[in-house]
N, C-alpha and C positions, 0 to 999 in steps of 0.2 A: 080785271077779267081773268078769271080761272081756267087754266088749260084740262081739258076733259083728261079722266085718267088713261084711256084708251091711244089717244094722241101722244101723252109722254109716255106712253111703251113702246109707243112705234118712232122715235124720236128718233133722230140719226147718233143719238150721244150716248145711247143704251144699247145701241144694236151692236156693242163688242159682247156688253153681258147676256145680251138674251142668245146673242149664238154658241158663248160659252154652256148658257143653262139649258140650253136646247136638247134634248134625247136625242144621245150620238148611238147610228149604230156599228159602231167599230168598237162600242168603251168597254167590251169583255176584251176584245183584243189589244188595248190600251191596259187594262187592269193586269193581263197576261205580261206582258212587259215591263210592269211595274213591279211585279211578282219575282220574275226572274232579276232587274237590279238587287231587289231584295235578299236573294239567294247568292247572287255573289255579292255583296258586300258582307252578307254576315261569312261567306265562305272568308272572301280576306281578311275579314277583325277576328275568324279562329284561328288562321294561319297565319298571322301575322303573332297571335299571341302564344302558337306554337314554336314559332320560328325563335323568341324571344327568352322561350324557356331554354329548348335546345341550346342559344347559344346561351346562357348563364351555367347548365349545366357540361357544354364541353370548356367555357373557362375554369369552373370549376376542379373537372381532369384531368385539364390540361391536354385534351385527345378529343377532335372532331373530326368525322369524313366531310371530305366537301362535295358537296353536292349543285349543280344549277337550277338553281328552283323554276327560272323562265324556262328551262326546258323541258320540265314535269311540268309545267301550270299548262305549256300552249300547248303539249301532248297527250292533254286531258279530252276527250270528247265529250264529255261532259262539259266540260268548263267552255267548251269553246259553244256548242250548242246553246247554251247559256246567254254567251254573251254574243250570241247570234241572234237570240231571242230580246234582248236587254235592248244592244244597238240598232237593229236591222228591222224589226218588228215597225215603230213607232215610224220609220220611213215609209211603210206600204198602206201609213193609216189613209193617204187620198184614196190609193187603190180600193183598199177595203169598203171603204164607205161608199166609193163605185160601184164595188159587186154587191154592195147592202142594198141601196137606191133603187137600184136594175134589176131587183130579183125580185119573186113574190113573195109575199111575208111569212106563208108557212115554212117554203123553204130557203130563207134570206139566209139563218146563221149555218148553214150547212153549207149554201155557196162562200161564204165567207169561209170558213172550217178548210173548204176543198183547196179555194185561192192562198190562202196563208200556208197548209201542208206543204203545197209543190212551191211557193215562193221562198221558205226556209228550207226545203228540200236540199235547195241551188246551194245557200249559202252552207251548210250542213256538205253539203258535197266537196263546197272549195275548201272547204276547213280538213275535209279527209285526205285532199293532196297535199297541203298545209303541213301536215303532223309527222307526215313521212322524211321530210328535210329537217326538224324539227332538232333533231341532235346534232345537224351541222353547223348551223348559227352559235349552236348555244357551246362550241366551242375557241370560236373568235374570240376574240379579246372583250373585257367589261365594257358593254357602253357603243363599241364598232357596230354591231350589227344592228341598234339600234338606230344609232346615226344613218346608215346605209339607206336604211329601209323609212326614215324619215324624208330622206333625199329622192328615193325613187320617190313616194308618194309626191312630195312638192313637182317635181319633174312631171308627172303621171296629168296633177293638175293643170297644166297650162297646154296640152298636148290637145287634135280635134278630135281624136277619139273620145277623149271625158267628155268634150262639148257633145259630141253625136249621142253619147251614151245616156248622158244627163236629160238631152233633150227628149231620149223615146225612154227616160222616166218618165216623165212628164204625160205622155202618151197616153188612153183609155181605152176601150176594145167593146163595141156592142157583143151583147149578154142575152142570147135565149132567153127566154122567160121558164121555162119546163120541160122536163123529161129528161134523156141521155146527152142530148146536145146541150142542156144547161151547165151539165157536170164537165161535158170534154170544153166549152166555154172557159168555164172555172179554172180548169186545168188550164188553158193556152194560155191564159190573161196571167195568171200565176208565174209560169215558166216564163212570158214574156217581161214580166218586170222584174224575177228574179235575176235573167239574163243582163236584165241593161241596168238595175243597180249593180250587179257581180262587176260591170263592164265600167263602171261610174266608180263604185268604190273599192275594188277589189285591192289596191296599193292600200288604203288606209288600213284593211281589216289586216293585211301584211303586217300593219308595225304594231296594229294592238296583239297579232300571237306574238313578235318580236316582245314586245314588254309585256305578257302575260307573264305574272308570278315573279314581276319585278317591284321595288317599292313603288310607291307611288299606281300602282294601274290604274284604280281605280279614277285617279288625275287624267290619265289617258286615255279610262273608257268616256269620262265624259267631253273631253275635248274632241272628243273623234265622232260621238254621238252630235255633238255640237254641230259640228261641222256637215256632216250627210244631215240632219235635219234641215241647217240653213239652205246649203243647196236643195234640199225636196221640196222645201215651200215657198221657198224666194220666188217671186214671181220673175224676176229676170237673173237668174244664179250668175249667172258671168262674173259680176262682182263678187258675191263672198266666195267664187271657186278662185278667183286670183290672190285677194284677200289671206283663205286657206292656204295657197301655195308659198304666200310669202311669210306666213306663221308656220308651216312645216317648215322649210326651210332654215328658218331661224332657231328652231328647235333640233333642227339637227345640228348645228355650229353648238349651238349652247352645249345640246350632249356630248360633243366631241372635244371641245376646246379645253375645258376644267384640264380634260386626261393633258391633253396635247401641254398647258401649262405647266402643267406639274413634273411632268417629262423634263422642263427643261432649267428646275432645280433641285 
């Protein structure tokens, strides 16, 4: 007996692929965030190949200034926008697909346009208090301030404010359908979820300006991506936000210990 083709589309063992193949409408702002990884990873493979010249020609000299490169990279506004857009973006894809869903079709991507402006707005905002301390860390000792600021974040996670904050991510906001009340909509839903991701992650976006323009970042953008994704789509985050705390954690021993060994011959 032949199963009709219709029936094996609607099959429960297909229905991971047809929701993947399904017309998303968030995937300009998925593509957007794909764009920016793109932009800084080629930014770190030229400065990484900068960095590399520089030092064969102060060996050469025998004469180099020294400079803290994390403290140019996270002082960047640029760069931090960047990877504002890179990590942060792909967290608001439920939201987004909310204000998609809930809006009329003419004007679905302009509500979307509106909710993303003010929801990177937030993050764009904490990276501007962010940049002003920005040459005090990066005068501490190699490796301290990152360890530091690995510990807060671990600390950060187990605390009820993450849990509170985590949970009114999760949160949705009825959406006008037209006029001036769909656009101040737009706007509240936006500042709403910027605020309680800012409230959810704001310790981890800490340690990636911490190791911005350090080797490896790009290892840090993605574990820390990693990490705010798990929590935004876990259906019960409690688990990977403990999870997370005890891989932060252990990450900042790791960063710390090497020095502390070494120290002691």
């Amino acid at each position: 007996m032949t199963v009709p083709r219709a029936a094996r589309e609607r099959s429960p063992r297909t229905a991971p692929v047809r929701r993947f193949l399904r017309p998303r409408v968030s995937l300009a702002f998925e593509l957007v965030a794909v764009a920016a990884w793109i932009a800084l990873i080629a930014s770190a493979v030229t400065g990484d190949s900068y960095d590399a010249a520089r030092a064969g020609a102060a060996h050469h000299h025998m004469s180099a200034p020294h400079e803290v490169h994390g403290a140019s990279a996270s002082a960047d506004p640029v760069m931090w926008a960047l990877m504002s857009v890179a990590m942060m973006l792909p967290a608001a894809v439920p939201a987004l697909a909310h204000v998609g869903t809930n809006s009329l079709r003419r004007r679905r991507q302009r509500a979307m346009a509106t909710f993303a402006a003010v929801y990177l707005a937030v993050w764009i905002g904490y990276g501007a208090l962010l940049l002003a301390p920005a040459p005090l860390w990066a005068r501490l000792p190699d490796d301290v301030a990152l360890a530091c600021a690995l510990a807060l974040a671990a600390a950060w996670q187990l605390t009820v404010h993450k849990r509170r904050a985590l949970r009114d991510c999760h949160r949705s906001s009825p959406l006008p359908p037209s006029g001036p009340r769909a656009v101040a909509g737009a706007c509240r839903f936006g500042l709403r979820q910027g605020w309680a991701c800012l409230r959810s992650c704001w310790a981890l976006m800490l340690v990636m300006a911490v190791a911005s323009g350090r080797s490896g970042m790009l290892v840090w953008m993605a574990v820390l991506t990693g990490i705010v994704l798990t929590e935004r789509l876990a259906r019960r985050p409690r688990r990977p936000t403990r999870l997370a705390a005890a891989a932060l954690a252990g990450a900042a021993l790791a960063v710390v210990l090497p020095d502390a060994a070494w120290r002691w011959y």
